[in-house]
C-alpha positions in Angstrom: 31.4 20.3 37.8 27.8 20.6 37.1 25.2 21.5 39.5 22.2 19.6 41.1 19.7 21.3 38.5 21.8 21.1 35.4 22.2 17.7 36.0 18.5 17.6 36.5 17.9 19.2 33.4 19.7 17.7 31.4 17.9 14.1 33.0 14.4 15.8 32.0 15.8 16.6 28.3 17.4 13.3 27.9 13.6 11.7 29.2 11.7 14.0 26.4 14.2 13.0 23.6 14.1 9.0 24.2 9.8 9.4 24.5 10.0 11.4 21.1 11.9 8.8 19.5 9.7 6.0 21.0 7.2 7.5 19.5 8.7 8.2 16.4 9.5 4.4 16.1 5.9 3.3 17.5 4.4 5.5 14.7 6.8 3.9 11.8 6.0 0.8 12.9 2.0 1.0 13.0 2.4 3.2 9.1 4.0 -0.4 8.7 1.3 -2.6 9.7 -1.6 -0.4 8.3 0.1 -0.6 4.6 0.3 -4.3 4.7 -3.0 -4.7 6.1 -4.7 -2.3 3.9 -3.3 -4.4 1.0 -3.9 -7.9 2.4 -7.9 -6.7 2.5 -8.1 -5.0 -0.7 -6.8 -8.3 -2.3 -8.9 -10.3 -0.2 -12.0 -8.0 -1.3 -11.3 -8.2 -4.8 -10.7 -12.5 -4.4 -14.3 -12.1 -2.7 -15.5 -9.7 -5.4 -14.1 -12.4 -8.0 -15.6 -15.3 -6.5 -19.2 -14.1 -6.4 -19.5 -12.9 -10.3 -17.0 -15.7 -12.1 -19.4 -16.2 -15.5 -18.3 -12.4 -16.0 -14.8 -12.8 -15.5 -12.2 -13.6 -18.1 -8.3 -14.8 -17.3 -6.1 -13.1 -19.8 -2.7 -13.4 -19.1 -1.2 -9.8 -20.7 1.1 -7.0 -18.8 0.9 -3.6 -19.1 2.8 -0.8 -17.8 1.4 1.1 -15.1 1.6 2.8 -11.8 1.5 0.4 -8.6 -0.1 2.5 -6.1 2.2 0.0 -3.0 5.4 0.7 -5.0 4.4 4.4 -6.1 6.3 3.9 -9.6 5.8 2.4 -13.0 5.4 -1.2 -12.8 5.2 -4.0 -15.3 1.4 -5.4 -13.7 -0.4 -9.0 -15.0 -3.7 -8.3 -15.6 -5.1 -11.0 -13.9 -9.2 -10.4 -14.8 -11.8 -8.2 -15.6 -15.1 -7.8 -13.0 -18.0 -5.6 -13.4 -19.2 -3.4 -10.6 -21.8 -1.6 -10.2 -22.1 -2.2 -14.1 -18.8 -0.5 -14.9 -15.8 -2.5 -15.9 -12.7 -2.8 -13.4 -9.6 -5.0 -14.6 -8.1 -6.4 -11.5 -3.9 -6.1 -11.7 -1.0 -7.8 -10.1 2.0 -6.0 -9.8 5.0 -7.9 -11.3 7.6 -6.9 -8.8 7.8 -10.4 -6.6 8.1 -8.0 -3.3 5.2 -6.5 -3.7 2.6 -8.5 -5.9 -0.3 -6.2 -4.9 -3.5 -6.9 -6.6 -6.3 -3.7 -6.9 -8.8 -2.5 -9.5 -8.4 -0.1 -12.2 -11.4 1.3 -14.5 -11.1 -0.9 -17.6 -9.5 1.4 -20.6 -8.7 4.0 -18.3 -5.0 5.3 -18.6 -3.1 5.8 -15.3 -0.3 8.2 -14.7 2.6 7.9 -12.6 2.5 10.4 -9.2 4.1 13.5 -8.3 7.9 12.3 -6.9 7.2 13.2 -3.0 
């Protein structure tokens, strides 16, 4: 039989360890939320970015091999136009995977390498 302050001890401890993983969840799911969101505005800035220049856009319809910075691997991506900004050429990608289909900007003839495994 345990006594009055081990059992309140052990209360306390099991308090601290169901807060820790509240939080632990809480954070995941916000890390969540700010990747999708981050990537729903990026492609919504480069739609807007595309809309406002379209006599210097072109629609090829090649893929290339690169790194998707959503799925952090090498990806078959569409290349879906190329924009000018800031008078340097960007070509806007789609990743091919149907999951993800991120859309961002790469510098136009610029190689890209794939990351560092974490």
């Amino acid at each position: 039989m345990s006594s009055h302050v081990e059992q309140a001890i052990a209360a306390r401890i099991a308090r601290v360890r169901a807060e820790e993983e509240r939080k632990r969840a809480e954070r995941a799911e916000f890390a969540a939320a700010r990747t999708a969101g981050l990537a729903r505005r990026h492609a919504q800035k480069l739609h807007h970015q595309t809309a406002r220049s379209p006599e210097e856009t072109t629609v090829p319809a090649a893929l290339r091999s690169v790194c998707c910075p959503a799925c952090r691997q090498e990806r078959l991506a569409r290349l879906m136009t190329t924009i000018t900004v800031g008078g340097m050429p960007y070509d806007v990608l789609r990743c091919a995977v149907q999951e993800c289909e991120l859309l961002w900007c790469v510098r136009a003839n610029r190689p890209r390498t794939v990351p560092a495994a974490a």
